[in-house]
LOLOVEX-282189 format. One record per residue (C-alpha): residue in one letter; x, y negated, z negated. Coordinates in steps of 0.5 Angstrom, whole numbers, plus 500, padded with zeros to 3 digits. Layout:
BEGIN
aXYZ ...
***
This chain:
BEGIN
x709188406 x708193413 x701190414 x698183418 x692183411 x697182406 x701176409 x695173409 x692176403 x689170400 x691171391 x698172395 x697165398 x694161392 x700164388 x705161392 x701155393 x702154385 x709155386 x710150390 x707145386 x711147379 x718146383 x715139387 x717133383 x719128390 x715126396 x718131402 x717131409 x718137412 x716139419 x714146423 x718147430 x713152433 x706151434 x704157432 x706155426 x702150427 x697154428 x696156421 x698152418 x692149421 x687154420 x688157414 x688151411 x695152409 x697144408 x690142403 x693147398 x700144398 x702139392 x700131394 x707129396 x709135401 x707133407 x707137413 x709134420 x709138426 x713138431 x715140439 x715147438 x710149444 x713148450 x708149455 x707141451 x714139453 x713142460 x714135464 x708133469 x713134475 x713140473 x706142475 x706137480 x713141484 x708147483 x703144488 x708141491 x710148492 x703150497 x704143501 x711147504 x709154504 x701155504 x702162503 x706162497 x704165491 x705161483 x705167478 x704163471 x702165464 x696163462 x697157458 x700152464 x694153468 x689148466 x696143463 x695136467 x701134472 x700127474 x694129479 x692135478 x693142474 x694148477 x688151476 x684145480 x689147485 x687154485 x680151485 x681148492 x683155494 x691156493 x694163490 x696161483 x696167478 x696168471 x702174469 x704176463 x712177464 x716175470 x718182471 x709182474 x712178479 x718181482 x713187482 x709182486 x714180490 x716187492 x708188494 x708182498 x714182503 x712177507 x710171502 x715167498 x713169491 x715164486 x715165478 x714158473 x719160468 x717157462 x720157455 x723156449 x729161448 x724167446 x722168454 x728166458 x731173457 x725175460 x726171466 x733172466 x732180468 x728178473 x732174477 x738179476 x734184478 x732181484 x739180486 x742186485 x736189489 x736183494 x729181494 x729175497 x721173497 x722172490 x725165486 x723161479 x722154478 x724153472 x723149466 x726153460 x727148454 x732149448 x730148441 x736145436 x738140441 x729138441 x732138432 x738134433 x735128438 x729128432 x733127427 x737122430 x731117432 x731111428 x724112426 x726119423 x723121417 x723129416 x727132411 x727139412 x725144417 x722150418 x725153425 x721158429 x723165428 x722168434 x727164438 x731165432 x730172432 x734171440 x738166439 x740167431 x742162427 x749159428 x747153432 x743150426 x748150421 x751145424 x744140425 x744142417 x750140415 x751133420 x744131417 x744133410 x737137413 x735144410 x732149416 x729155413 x727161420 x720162417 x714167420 x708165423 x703168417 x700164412 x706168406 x711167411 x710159412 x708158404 x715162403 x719157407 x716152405 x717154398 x724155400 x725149404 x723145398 x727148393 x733145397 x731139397 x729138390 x737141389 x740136394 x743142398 x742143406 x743149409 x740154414 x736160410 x732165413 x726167411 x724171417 x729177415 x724181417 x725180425 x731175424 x739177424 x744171423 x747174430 x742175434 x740179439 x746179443 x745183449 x739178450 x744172449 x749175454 x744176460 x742169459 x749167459 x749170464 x744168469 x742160465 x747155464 x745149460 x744143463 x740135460 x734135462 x726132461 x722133456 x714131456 x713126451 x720125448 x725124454 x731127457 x735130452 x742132452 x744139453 x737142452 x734146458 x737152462 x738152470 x741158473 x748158476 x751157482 x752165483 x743165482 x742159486 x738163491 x733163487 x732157484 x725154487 x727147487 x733150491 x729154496 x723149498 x726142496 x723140490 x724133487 x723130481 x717124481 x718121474 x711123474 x708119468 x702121462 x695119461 x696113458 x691114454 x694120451 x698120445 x702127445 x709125445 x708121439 x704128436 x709131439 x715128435 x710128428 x709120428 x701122429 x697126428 x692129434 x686125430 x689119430 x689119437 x682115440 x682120445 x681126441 x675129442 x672125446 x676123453 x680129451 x677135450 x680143452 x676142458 x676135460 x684135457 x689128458 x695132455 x698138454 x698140447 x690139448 x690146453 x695150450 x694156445 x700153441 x698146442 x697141436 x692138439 x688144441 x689147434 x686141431 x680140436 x678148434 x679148426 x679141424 x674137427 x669137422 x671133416 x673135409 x677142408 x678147412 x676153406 x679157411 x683161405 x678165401 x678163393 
***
């Protein structure tokens, strides 16, 4: 299939729908890691076409929602030091609550923030603007670091020294593998983000399959591709196997992208780290190495983690880990709104909550999926 429509190509759709239902005989619990899954599924409705017992959770697989509000705090800490600073941030963190404000009332109140679409528009910023620290919010999964892990190398090469990240990438089989081992677990089987796999390849989920007895299934982001991995994730479960399958051949090859993963070998060393919502996880973040600590922000301007706390009327770590739903949240709707948000997963295009507020806040079906 060479065009957008025919992933979502409504009989096509319907079809898979049923062949789920023929080979479902068990209750299964399946959870999608990326939040634009999550965003299908919800918008088209994807979850009201699947039998009775297949149940879908979602998990922490947005990672401007598992970005620590220290975070957003060390980045306006940032401007406390250096007034003249300038923040470069995507889009999606500019209204995502720290534990006093967000960047964007920072920038309210007069602060140089700026929403770039890559790393490397900051650089050119920083080149452009010699006298002024520019500082890059390096956020992510495996799918963005590489591009951060360019900038810094070429800055180094080149010696631009206005120039650092505050980094907070994260690192998704480690997130899967302290999901599974939680006492309250329930999911059965994943569907794995095909684009930090389309990075990173597949040989870090065997193992979590095969410890677990889960099968993980690299899935799309297309209504097709999500009811094909769901297809595919069931047919495993009612078989009793467990390993990983790659739906998403399309763009995903078992080793990766290599030049991708060298440079991020290169530049990023794993280190533990803090999640919003789901604590420190081991061996689940990206720091950069001694030989780049330059342009480490943290570094440079002295930064130091708070143990910043949520809203406590904010129930995202528990959307996050797929115990809630984001209706179940007494807040949702009400106190907690895209405008006025307690939680991350509220403002960012990926999020859970976001996704829930736009397409499911009437009752009833969503009839997103034409007949």
């Amino acid at each position: 299939m060479k065009y957008l429509e025919e992933y979502r190509d409504a009989r096509a759709v319907r079809a898979f729908a049923r062949e789920i239902q023929k080979i479902a005989r068990r209750d299964w619990t399946i959870m999608e890691i990326c939040g634009g899954q999550t965003h299908s599924i919800v918008r088209f409705g994807l979850d009201e076409l699947l039998p009775q017992g297949i149940r879908l959770v979602h998990g922490p697989g947005c990672p401007v929602c598992v970005t620590p509000a220290d975070f957003i705090d060390q980045a306006i800490e940032l401007f406390e030091q250096n007034p003249d600073a300038i923040v470069c941030t995507f889009g999606d963190m500019l209204r995502v609550p720290g534990s006093r404000e967000s960047l964007a009332s920072s920038r309210a109140r007069g602060q140089d923030v700026r929403i770039v679409y890559s790393p490397l528009d900051a650089l050119a910023l920083a080149q452009k603007n010699p006298e002024r620290q520019v500082v890059f919010l390096a956020v992510g999964f495996e799918t963005t670091a590489p591009a951060a892990a360019l900038a810094v190398s070429r800055a180094h090469n080149e010696s631009i020294r206005n120039f650092s990240l505050l980094v907070s990438h994260v690192l998704v089989p480690p997130a899967i593998e302290a999901l599974l081992s939680a006492e309250s677990n329930q999911v059965q089987g994943f569907l794995a983000a095909g684009h930090v796999c389309t990075i990173m390849g597949l040989a870090e989920y065997q193992p979590l399959a095969e410890r677990f007895g889960v099968p993980i299934v690299v899935t799309g982001f297309e209504p097709l591709d999500i009811l094909q991995g769901i297809y595919l994730c069931v047919r495993q479960l009612e078989q009793g196997q467990h390993f990983v399958e790659n739906q998403y051949s399309r763009s995903v090859r078992r080793e990766g992208n290599r030049s991708a993963i060298a440079l991020l070998r290169e530049v990023f060393e794993v280190v533990s780290c803090s999640w919003r919502g789901l604590g420190d996880i081991p061996k689940s973040g990206l720091a950069l190495r001694a030989k780049y600590a330059p342009f480490d922000a943290r570094k440079r301007f002295g930064l130091a983690a708070r143990g910043a706390a949520d809203d406590p009327r904010c129930i995202s770590g528990e959307v996050l880990r797929g115990v809630r739903r984001p209706a179940e949240c007494a807040a949702f709707g009400k106190d907690c709104t895209p405008e006025s948000p307690l939680g991350a997963p509220m403002v960012s295009s990926e999020g859970a909550c976001a996704a829930y507020y736009r397409y499911r806040r009437a009752p009833g079906p969503t009839g997103a999926v034409p007949a």
